[in-house]
Chimera marker file (.cmm) of the C-alpha trace (Angstrom):
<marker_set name="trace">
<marker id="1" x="-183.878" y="80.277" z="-27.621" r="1" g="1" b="0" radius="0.5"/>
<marker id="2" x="-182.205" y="81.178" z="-24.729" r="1" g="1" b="0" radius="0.5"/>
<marker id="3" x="-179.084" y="79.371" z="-22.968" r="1" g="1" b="0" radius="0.5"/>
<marker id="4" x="-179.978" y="77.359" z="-19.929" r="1" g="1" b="0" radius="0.5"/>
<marker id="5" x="-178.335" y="78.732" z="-16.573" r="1" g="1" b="0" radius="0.5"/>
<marker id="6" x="-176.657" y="75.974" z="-14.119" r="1" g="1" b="0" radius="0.5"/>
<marker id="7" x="-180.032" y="75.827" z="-12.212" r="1" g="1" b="0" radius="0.5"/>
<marker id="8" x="-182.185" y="74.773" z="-14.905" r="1" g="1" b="0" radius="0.5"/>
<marker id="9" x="-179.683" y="72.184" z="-16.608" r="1" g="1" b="0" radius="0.5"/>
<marker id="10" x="-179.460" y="70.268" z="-13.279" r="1" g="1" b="0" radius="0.5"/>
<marker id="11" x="-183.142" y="70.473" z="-12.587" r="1" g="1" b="0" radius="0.5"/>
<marker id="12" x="-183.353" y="68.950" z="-16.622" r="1" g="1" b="0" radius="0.5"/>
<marker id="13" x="-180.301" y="66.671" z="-15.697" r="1" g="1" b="0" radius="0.5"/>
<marker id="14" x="-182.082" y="65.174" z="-12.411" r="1" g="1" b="0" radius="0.5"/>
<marker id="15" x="-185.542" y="65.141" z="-14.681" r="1" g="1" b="0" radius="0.5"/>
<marker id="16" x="-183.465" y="62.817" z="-17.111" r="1" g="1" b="0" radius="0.5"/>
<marker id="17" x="-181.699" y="60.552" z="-14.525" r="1" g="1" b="0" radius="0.5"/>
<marker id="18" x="-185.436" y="60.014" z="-13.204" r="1" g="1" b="0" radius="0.5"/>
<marker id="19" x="-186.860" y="59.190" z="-16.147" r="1" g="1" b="0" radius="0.5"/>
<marker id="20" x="-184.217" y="56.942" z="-17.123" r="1" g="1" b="0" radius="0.5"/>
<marker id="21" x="-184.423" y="54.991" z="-14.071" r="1" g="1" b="0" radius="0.5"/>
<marker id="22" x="-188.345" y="54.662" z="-14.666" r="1" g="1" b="0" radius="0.5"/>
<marker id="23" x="-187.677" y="52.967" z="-17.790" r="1" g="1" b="0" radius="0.5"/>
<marker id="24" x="-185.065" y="50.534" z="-16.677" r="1" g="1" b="0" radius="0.5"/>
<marker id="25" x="-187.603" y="49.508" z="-13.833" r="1" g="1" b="0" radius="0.5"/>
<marker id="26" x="-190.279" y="48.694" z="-15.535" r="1" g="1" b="0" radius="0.5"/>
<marker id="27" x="-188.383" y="47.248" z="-18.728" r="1" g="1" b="0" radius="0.5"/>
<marker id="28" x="-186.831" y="44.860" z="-15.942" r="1" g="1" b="0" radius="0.5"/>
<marker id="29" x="-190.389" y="43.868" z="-14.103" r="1" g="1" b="0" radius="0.5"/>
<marker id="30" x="-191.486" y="43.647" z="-17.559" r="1" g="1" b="0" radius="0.5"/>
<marker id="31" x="-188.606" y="41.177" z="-18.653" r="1" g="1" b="0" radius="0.5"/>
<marker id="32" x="-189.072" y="39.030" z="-15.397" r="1" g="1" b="0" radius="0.5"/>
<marker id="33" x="-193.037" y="38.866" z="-16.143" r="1" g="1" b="0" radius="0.5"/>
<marker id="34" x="-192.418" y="37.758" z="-19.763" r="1" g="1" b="0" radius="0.5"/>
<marker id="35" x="-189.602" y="35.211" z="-18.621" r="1" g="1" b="0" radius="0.5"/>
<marker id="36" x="-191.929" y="34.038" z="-15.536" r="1" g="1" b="0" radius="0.5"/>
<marker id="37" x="-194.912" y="33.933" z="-17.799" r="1" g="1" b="0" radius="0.5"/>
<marker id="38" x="-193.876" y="32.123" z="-20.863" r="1" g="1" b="0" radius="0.5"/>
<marker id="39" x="-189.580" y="30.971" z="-20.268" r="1" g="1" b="0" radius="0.5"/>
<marker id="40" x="-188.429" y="33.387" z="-22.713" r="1" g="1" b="0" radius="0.5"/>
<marker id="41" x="-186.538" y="36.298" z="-23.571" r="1" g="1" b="0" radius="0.5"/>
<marker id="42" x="-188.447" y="38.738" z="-26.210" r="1" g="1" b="0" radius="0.5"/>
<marker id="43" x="-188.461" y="42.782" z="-26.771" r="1" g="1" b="0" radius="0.5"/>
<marker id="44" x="-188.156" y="44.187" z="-23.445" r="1" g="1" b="0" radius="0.5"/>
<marker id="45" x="-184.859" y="42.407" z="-22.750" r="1" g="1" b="0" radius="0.5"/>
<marker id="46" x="-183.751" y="43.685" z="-25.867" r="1" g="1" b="0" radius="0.5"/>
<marker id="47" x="-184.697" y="47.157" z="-25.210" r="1" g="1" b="0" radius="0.5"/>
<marker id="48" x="-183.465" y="46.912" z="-21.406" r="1" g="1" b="0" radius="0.5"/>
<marker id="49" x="-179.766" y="45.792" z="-22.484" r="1" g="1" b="0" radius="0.5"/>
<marker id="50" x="-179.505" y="48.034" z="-25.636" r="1" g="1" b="0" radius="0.5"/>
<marker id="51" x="-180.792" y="51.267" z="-24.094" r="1" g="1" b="0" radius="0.5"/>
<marker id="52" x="-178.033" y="51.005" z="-21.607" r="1" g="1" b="0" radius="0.5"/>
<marker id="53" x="-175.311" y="49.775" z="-24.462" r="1" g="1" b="0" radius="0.5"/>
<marker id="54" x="-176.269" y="53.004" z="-26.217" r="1" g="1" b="0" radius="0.5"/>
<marker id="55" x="-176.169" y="55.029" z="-22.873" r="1" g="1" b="0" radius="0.5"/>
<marker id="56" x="-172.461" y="53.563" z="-21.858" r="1" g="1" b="0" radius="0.5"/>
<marker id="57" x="-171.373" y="54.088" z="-25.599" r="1" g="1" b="0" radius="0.5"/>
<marker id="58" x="-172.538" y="57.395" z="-25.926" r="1" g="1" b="0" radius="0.5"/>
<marker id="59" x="-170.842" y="58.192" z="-22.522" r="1" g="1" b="0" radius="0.5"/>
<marker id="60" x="-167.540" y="56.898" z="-23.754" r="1" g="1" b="0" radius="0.5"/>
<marker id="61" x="-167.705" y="58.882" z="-26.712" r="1" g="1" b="0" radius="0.5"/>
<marker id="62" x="-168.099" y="61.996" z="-24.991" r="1" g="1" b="0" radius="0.5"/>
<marker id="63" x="-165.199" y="61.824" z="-22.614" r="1" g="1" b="0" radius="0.5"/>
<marker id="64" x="-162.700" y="60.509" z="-25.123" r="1" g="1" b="0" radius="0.5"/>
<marker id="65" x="-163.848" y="63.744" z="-26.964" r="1" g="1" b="0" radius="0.5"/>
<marker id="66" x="-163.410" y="65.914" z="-23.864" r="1" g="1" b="0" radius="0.5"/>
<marker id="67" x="-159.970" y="65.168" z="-23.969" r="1" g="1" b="0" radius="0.5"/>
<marker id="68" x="-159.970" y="62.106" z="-21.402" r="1" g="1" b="0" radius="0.5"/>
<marker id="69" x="-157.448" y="58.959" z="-22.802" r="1" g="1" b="0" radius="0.5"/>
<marker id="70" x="-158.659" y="56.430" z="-21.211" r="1" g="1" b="0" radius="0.5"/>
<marker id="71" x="-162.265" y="57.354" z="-23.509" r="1" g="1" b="0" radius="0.5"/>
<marker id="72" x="-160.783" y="55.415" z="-26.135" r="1" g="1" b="0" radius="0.5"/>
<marker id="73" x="-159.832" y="52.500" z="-24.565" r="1" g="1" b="0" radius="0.5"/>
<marker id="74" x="-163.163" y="52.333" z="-22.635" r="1" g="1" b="0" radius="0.5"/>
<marker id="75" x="-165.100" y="52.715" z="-25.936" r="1" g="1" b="0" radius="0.5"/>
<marker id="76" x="-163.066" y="49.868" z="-27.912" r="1" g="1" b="0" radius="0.5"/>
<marker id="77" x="-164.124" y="47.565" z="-25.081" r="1" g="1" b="0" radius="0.5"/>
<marker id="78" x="-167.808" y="48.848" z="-25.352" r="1" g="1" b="0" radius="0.5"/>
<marker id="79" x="-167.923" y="48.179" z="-28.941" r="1" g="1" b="0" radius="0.5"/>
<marker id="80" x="-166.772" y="44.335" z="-28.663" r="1" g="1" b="0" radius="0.5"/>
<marker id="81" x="-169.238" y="43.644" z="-25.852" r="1" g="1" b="0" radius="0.5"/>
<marker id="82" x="-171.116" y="45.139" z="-28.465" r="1" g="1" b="0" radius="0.5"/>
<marker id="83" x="-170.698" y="43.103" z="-31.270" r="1" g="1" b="0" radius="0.5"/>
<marker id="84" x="-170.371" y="39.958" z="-28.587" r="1" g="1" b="0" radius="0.5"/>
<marker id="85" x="-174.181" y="40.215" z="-27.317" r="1" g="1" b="0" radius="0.5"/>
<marker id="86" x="-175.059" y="40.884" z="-30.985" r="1" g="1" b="0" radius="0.5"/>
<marker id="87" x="-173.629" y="38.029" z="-31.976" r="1" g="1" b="0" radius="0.5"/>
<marker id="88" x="-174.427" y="35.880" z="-28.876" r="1" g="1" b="0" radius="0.5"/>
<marker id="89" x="-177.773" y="36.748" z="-28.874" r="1" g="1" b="0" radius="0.5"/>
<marker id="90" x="-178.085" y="35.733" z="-32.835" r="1" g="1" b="0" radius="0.5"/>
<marker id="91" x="-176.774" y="32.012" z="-31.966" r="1" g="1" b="0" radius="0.5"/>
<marker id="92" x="-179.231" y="32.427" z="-29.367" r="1" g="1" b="0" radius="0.5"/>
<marker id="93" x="-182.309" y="33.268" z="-31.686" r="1" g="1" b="0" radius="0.5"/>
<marker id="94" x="-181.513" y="30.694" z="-34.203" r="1" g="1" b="0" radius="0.5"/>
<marker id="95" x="-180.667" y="27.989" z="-32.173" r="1" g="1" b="0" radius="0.5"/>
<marker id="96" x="-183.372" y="28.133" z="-29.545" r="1" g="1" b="0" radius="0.5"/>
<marker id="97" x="-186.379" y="29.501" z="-31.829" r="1" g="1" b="0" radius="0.5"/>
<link id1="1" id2="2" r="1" g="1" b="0" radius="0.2"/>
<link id1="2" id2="3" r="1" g="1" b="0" radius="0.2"/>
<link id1="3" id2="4" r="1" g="1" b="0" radius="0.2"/>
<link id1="4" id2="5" r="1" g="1" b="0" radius="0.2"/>
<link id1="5" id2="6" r="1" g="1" b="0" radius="0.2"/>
<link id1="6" id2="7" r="1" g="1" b="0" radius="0.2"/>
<link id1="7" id2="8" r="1" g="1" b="0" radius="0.2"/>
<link id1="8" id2="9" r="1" g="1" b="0" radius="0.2"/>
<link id1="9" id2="10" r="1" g="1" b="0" radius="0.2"/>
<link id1="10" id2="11" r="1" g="1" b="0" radius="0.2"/>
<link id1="11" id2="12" r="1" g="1" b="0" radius="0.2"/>
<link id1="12" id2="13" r="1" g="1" b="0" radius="0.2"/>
<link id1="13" id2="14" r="1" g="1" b="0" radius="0.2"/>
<link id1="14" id2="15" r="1" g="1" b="0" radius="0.2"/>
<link id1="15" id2="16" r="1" g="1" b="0" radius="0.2"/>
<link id1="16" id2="17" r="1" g="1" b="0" radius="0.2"/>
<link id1="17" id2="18" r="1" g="1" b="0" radius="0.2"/>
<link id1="18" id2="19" r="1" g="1" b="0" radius="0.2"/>
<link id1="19" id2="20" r="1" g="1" b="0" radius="0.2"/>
<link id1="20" id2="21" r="1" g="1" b="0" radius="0.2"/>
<link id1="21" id2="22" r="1" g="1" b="0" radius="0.2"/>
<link id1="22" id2="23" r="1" g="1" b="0" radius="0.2"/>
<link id1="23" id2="24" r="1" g="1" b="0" radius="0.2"/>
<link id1="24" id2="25" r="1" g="1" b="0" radius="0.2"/>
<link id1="25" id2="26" r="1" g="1" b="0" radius="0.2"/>
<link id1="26" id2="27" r="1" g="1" b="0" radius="0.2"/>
<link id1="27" id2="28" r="1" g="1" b="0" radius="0.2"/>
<link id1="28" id2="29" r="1" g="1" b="0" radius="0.2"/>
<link id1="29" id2="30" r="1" g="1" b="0" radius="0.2"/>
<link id1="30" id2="31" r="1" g="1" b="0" radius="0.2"/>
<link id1="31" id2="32" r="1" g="1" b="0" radius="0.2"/>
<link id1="32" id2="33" r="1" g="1" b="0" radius="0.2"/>
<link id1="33" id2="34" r="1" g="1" b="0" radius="0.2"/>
<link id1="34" id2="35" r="1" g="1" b="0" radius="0.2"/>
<link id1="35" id2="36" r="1" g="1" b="0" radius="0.2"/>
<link id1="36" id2="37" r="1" g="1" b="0" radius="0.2"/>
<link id1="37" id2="38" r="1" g="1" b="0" radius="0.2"/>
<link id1="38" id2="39" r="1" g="1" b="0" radius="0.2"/>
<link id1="39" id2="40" r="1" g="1" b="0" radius="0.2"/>
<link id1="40" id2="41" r="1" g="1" b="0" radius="0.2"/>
<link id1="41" id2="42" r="1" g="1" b="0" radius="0.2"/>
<link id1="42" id2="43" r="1" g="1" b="0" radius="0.2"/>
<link id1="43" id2="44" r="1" g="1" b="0" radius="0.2"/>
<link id1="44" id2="45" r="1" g="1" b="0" radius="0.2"/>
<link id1="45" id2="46" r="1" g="1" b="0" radius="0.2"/>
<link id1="46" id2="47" r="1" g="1" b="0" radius="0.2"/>
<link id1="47" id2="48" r="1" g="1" b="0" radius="0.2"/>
<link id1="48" id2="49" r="1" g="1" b="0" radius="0.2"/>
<link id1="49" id2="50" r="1" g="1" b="0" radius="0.2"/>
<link id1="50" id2="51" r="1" g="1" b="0" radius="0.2"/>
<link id1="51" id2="52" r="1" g="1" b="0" radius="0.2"/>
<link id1="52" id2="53" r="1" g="1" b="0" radius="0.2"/>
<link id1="53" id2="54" r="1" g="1" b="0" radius="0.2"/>
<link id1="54" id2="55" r="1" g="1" b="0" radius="0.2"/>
<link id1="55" id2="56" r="1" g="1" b="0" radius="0.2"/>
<link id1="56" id2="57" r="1" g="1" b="0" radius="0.2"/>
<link id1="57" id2="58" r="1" g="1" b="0" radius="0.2"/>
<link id1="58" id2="59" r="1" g="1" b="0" radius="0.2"/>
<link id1="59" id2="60" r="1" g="1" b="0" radius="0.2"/>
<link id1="60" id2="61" r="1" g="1" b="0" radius="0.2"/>
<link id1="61" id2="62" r="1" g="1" b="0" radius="0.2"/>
<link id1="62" id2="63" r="1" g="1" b="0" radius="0.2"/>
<link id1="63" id2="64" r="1" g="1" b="0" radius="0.2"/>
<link id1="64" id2="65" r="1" g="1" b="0" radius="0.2"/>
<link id1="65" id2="66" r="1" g="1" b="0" radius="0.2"/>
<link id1="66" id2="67" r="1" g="1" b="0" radius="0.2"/>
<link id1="67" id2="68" r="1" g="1" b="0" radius="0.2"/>
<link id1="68" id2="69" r="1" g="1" b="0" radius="0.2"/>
<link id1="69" id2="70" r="1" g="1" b="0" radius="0.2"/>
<link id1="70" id2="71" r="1" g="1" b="0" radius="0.2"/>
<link id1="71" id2="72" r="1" g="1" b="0" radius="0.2"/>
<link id1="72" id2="73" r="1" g="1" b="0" radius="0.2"/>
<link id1="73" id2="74" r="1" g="1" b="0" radius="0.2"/>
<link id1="74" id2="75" r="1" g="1" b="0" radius="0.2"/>
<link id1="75" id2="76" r="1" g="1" b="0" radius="0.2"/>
<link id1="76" id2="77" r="1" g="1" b="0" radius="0.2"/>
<link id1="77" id2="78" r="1" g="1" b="0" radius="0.2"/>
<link id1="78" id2="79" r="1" g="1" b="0" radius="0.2"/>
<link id1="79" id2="80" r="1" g="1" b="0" radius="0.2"/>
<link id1="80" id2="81" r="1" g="1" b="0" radius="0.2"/>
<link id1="81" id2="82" r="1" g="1" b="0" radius="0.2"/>
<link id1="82" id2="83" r="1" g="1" b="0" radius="0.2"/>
<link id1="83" id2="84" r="1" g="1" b="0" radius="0.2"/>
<link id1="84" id2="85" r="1" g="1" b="0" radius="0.2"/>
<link id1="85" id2="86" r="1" g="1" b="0" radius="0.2"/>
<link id1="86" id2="87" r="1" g="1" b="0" radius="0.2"/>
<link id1="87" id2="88" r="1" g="1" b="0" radius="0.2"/>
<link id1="88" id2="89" r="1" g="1" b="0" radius="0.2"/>
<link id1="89" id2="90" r="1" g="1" b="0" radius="0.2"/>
<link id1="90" id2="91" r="1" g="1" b="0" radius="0.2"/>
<link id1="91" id2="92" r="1" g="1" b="0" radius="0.2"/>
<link id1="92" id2="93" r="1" g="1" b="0" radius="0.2"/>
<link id1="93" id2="94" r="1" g="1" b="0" radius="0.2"/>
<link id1="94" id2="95" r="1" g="1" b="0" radius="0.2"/>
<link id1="95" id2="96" r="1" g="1" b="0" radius="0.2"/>
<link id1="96" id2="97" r="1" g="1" b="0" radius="0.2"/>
</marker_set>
């Protein structure tokens, strides 16, 4: 397998930034139909905010390990908003289900 020259990983790089912002549209009209349709909040809201909680995770990770200080800082705080909207979102279930 041969290495990738600068051209090809942005043309792969723009493909990706595309595709992601394909999915977050339609996850979102998706989430608005479902809410408009029945007043509720099921898998697509799910998917919608943990795709990006992954994304901005993932992102932190990989400048704390390029060397960047503030990475770890940045990824503490991810990981409580984290385990907040996991939490919050548990009351949620049980109390309103």
């Amino acid at each position: 397998m041969k290495k990738m020259d600068e051209m090809e990983l942005s043309i792969t790089l723009q493909a990706i930034k595309w595709s992601w912002s394909y999915m977050i549209l339609i996850l979102a009209l998706w989430m608005i139909y479902e809410f408009v349709q029945g007043n509720s909040i099921n898998i697509p809201v799910l998917l919608l905010v943990s795709q990006n909680m992954v994304f901005f995770i993932a992102q932190q990770i990989l400048t704390q390990r390029a060397g960047d200080d503030r990475g770890r800082t940045n990824l503490l705080l991810w990981l409580a908003c984290t385990v907040i909207f996991l939490a919050a979102g548990a009351l949620l279930l049980f109390f309103f289900r």
